[in-house]
C-alpha positions in Angstrom: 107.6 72.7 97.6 110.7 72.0 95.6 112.7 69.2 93.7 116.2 68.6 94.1 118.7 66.9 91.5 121.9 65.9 92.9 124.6 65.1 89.8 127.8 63.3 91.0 130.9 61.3 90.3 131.8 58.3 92.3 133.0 58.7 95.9 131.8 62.3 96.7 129.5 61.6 98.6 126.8 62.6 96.8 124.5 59.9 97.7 124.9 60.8 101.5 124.3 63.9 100.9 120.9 63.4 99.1 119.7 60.4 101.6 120.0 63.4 104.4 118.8 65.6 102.4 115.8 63.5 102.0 115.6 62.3 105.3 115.9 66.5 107.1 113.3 67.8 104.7 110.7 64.8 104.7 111.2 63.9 100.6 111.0 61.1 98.8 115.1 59.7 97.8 115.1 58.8 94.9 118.1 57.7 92.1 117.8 53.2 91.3 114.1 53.2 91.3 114.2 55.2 88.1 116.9 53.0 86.5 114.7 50.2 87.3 111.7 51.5 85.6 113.5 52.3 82.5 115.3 49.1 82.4 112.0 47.5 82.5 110.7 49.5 79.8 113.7 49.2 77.8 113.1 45.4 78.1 116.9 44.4 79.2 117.8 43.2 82.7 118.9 46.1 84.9 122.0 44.4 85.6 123.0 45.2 81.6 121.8 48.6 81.8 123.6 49.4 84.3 127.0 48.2 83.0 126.0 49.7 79.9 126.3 53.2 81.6 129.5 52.9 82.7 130.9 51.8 79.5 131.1 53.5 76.1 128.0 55.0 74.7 128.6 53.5 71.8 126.9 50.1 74.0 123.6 51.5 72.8 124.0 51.3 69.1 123.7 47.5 69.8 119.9 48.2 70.6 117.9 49.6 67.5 117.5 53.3 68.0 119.0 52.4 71.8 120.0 56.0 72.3 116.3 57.5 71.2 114.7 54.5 73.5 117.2 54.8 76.4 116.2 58.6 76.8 112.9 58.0 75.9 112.5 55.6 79.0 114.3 57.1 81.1 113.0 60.9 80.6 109.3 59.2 81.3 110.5 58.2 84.5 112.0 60.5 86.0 109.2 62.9 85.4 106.8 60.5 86.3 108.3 61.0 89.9 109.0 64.3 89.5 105.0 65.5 89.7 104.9 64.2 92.8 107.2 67.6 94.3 108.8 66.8 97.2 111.9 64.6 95.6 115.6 64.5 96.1 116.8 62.5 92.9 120.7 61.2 92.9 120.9 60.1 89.3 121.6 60.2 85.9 120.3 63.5 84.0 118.5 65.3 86.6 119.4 68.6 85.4 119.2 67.6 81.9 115.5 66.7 81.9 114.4 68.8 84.3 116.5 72.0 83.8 113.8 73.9 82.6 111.6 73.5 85.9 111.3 76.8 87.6 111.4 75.3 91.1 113.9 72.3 90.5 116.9 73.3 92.3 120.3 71.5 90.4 123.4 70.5 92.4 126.5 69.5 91.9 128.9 68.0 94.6 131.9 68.0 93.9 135.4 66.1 95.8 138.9 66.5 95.6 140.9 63.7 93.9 142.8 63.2 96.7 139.4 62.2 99.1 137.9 60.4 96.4 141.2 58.1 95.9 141.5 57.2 99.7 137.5 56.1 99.8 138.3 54.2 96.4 141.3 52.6 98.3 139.4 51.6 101.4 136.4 50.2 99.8 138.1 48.0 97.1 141.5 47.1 98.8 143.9 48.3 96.0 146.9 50.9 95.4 146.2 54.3 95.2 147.6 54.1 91.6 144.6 51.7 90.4 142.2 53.9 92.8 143.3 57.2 90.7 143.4 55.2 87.3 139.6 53.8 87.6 138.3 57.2 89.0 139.8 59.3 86.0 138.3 56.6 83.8 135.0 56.8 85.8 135.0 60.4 85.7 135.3 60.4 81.5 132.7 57.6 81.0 130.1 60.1 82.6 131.6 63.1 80.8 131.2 60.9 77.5 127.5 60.2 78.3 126.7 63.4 79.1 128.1 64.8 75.8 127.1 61.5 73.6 123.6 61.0 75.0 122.4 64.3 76.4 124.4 66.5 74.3 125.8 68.4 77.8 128.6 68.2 79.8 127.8 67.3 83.4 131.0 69.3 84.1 129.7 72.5 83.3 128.7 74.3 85.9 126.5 76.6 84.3 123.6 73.8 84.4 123.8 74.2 88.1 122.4 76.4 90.4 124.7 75.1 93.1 128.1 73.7 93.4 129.5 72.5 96.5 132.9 71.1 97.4 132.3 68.3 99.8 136.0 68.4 101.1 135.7 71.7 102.5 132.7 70.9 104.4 130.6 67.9 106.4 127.8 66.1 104.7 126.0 67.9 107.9 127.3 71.9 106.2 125.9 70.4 102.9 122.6 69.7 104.0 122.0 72.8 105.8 123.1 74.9 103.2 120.4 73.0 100.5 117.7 72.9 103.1 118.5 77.0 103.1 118.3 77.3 99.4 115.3 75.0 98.8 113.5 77.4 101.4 114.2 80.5 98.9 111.4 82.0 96.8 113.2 81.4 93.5 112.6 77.8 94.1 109.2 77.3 95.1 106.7 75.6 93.0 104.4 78.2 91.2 101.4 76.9 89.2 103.3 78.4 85.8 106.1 75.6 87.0 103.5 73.1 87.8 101.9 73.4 84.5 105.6 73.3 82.3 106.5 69.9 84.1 102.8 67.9 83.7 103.3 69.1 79.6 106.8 67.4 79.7 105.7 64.7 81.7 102.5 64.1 79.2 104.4 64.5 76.5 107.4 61.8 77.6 104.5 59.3 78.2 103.3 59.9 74.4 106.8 59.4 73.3 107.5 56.3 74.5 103.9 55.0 73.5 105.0 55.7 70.1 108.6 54.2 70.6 108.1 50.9 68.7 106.7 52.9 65.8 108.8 56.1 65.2 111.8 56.4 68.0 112.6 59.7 66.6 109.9 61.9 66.7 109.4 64.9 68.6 106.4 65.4 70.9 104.9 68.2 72.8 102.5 69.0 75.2 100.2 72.0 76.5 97.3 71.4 78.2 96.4 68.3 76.9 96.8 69.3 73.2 100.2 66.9 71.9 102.2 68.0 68.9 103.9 65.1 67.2 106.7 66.2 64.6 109.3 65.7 63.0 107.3 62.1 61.3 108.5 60.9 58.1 105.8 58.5 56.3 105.4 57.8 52.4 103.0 59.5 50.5 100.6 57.2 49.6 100.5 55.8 53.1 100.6 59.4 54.8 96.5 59.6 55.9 96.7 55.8 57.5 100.2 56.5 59.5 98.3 59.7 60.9 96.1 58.2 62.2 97.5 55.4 63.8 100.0 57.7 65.5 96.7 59.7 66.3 95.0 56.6 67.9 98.1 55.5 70.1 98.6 58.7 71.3 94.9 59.1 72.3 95.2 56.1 74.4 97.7 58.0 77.2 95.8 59.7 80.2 95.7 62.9 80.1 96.0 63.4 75.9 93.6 65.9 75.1 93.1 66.7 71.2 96.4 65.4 68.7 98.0 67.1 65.7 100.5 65.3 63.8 102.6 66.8 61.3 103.9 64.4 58.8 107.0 64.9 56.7 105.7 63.2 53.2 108.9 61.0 51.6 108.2 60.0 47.8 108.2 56.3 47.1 111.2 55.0 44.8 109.5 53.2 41.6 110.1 49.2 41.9 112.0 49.4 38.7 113.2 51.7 36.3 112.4 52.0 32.9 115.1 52.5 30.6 112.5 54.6 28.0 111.4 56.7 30.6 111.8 60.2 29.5 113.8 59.5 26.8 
């Protein structure tokens, strides 16, 4: 079995194609659920997550270490689902979190300007001057995310492995020609694969455990045994933070054995005095 990620911009019909997808193949459609979850975790209504993402990314800097959190979340997820096989996901960073999974297959559908303006037209009731002017702006918003909060750009097609212009074909060609690919060898979950996405899926669910403590760290995962890096912790406090990063980490399913490696940081003295090494 197979994943599919399906990236998009507004008014390709991207989502149609994914829901048939789905719905040929007998997989699970998925692309709000996730948002949900992640807004949940994130603990803001849905309603300003979502408005967040189509606005600057500067929108979370208003949220202490929003960006670290926001990925965090979302990462967990997706990948959450993602073990399951047998998804067609329509969302935000598919192919980013999961574009080292052998057997994930990574579209893009693509629209010309021209389609995507009428659609834009008929759906809102305005010019096609206001129809171009919010898709452009639509269009960048993504690009910026991409760039600012994934460090990629969704535009580049080399984080694909297929690119299809939906105004040269039906929703119908689309389907078939997925449904071909997702057949192909190349694509088909090995237990190599297996393993690599339930590490990244363990090691997601020990990030965000650790979230409220140290948003930045880096964890991985093989087999049960989690690596947590990149922890910076004053000296004299060094042996209690370890082991309270330890303990938390020991608490998600799954977590094995725990090595943390702490960066030590030297306290500042309270005060200086002036006849020190003089």
């Amino acid at each position: 079995m197979s994943i599919i990620t399906i990236s998009r911009g507004s008014y390709s019909r991207g989502k149609d194609v994914a829901e048939k997808l789905a719905q040929r193949m007998g997989y699970e459609c998925l692309s709000r659920d996730i948002l949900i979850e992640a807004s949940d975790e994130f603990n803001i209504p849905e309603i300003k997550l979502i408005r967040a993402l189509h606005d600057a990314p500067t929108v979370l800097e208003r949220f202490h270490c929003g960006k670290e959190r926001y990925v965090a979340y979302l990462r967990s997820s997706l990948l959450k689902y993602a073990q399951k096989d047998k998804v067609v996901y329509h969302g935000l960073a598919g192919h980013y979190f999961l574009r080292d999974i052998a057997h994930v297959v990574k579209v893009r559908i693509l629209a010309n300007i021209e389609d995507r303006v009428k659609e834009e037209m008929r759906r809102e009731n305005i010019s096609a001057e206001e129809a171009l002017f919010i898709l452009k702006k639509d269009d960048e918003e993504r690009r910026k995310w991409g760039i600012k909060v994934y460090g990629v750009d969704t535009q580049d097609s080399k984080l694909y492995d297929i690119v299809l212009n939906i105004s040269t074909m039906t929703v119908d060609d689309a389907v078939d020609i997925l449904c071909e690919a997702v057949g192909k060898k190349a694509f088909q979950t090995t237990p190599a694969s297996r393993k690599k996405l339930e590490d990244l899926a363990l090691a997601a669910r020990v990030q965000t455990a650790l979230m409220h403590l140290v948003p930045k760290v880096l964890v991985t995962a093989d087999s049960g045994l989690v690596s947590i890096g990149n922890v910076q912790g004053k000296t004299t406090a060094a042996a209690d933070l370890v082991a309270m990063l330890s303990n938390i980490a020991r608490t998600v399913d799954g977590v094995k054995e725990v090595h943390v490696h702490l960066i030590p940081v030297k306290e500042k003295p309270d005060h200086i005095n002036p006849f020190y090494n003089m």
